[in-house]
Every structure is written in structure tokens, then in C-alpha cells.
C-alpha positions as CSV (number, residue, x, y, z in Angstrom):
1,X,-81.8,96.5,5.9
2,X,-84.9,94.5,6.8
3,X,-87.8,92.7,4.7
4,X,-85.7,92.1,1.5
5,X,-87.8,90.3,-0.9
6,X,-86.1,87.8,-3.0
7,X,-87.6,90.4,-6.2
8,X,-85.0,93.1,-4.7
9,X,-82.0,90.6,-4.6
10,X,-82.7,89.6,-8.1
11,X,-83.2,93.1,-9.7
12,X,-79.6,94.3,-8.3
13,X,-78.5,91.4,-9.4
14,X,-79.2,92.0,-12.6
15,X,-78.5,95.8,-12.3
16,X,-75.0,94.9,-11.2
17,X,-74.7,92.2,-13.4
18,X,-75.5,94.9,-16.0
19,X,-73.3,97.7,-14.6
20,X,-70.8,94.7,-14.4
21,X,-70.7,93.8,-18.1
22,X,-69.7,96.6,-20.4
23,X,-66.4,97.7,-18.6
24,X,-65.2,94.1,-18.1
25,X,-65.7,93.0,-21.8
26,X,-63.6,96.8,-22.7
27,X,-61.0,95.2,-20.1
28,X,-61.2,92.3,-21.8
29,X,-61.0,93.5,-25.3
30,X,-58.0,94.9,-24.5
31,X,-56.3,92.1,-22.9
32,X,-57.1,89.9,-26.1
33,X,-55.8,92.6,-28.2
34,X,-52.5,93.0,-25.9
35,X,-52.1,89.2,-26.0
36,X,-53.2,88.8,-29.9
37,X,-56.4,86.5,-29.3
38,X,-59.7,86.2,-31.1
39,X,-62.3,88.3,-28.9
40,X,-64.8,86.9,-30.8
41,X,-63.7,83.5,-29.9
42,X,-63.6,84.7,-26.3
43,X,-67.0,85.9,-26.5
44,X,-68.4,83.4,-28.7
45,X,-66.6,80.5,-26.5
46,X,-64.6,79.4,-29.2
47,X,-67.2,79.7,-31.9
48,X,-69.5,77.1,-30.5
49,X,-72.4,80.2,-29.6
50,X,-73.4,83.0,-31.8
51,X,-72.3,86.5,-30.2
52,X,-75.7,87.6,-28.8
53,X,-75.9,84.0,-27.3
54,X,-72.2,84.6,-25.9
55,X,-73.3,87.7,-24.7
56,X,-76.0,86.3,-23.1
57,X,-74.1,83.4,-21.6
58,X,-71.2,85.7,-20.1
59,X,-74.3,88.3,-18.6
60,X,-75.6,84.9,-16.9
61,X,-72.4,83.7,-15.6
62,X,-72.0,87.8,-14.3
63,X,-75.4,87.3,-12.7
64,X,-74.2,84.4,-11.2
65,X,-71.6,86.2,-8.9
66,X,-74.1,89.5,-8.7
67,X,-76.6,87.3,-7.2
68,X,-74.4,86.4,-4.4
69,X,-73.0,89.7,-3.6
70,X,-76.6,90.9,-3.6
71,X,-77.9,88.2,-1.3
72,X,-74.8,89.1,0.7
73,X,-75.3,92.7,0.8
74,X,-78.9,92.9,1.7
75,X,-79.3,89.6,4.2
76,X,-81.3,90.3,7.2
């Protein structure tokens, strides 16, 4: 693929990053339940955010590793 803008890489970023979230926090519900842990502590990283801003902060760190992959996937 050639003439990739850096707006491309970051909306599939955040598309994957999206796609991404919802069946890794399911995953992850279920392992908390399997190993009897708090997934609101999980979320909420130990109570010190509030769940939206847990949310928030695990889609960011998701972005993170999106971002990467996308610049990966569409370099020149």
C-alpha cells in the first residue's frame, strides 16, 4: 500500500483498538470469575479510577498496541 497518511494509521488504530476491546474484557470477565477476582477492581485498577475512566484507560493502553500493528501493517 502506498501514500498512507498518518490519519489512516490512527483511525484503524482506533477501529482495532475498538474491535479489540469488547471480546477481551468478556475474556477477561471470565477469567476473573474462574479465578474469583473483583472485575471491577480489574477494570477500575484497583479502585483508584472510576469505570468509564478504566474503560478509558484500558481502550488507550489497546490503542497503544493497535497503533503499532497499524503502522506495521500499512508502512510503505
Amino acid at each position: 500500500m502506498t501514500n498512507v497518511t498518518y490519519a489512516q494509521i490512527l483511525v484503524m488504530a482506533a477501529i482495532v483498538a475498538t474491535l479489540f476491546l469488547v471480546p477481551v474484557a468478556g475474556l477477561v470477565w471470565v477469567g476473573c470469575a474462574l479465578l474469583g477476582m473483583s472485575f471491577e477492581s480489574l477494570v477500575t485498577f484497583g479502585g483508584s479510577l472510576n469505570a468509564p475512566a478504566g474503560m478509558s484507560a484500558w481502550w488507550a493502553l489497546s490503542f497503544v498496541a493497535a497503533f503499532a500493528y497499524a503502522a506495521l501493517m500499512l508502512r510503505d
